[in-house]
C-alpha angles and dihedrals in degrees: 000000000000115000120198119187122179128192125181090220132045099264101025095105096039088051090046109036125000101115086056096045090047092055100055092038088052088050085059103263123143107251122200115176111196119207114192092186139066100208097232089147105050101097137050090213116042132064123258101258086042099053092035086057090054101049086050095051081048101055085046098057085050085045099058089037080072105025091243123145118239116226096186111192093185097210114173108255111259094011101093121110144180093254134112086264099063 
């Protein structure tokens, strides 16, 4: 079976359901974890690539723990709309 979660933040998926997500992919399933957003936002002190870098290195390195494979759709935070864009 193929799993797709999607979150609209980096960790949202890995603090909601990651558990979830290891045991299928230890019982042999395919796992995609979807990220809308880049995290830009996410820190008061860094400026928006780095801390977006980071985020996505982040989300990786989740990402291998579990075998899953990142789509990262690198939306700017608060920048994504209901809209044919997004």
């Amino acid at each position: 079976m193929k799993i797709l979660a999607i979150g609209a933040h980096p960790d949202d998926v890995e603090f909601l359901c990651a558990g979830t997500l290891a045991l299928y992919a230890a019982q042999g399933h395919e796992i995609f974890i979807a990220i809308a957003t880049n995290g830009n936002v996410g820190s008061p002190t860094l400026e928006k690539n780095e801390i977006s870098a980071i985020r996505k290195k982040e989300s990786l390195e989740a990402c291998k723990l579990i075998n899953a494979k990142l789509i990262w759709m690198n939306f700017d935070d608060e920048w994504l709309f209901d809209n044919k864009e997004t």
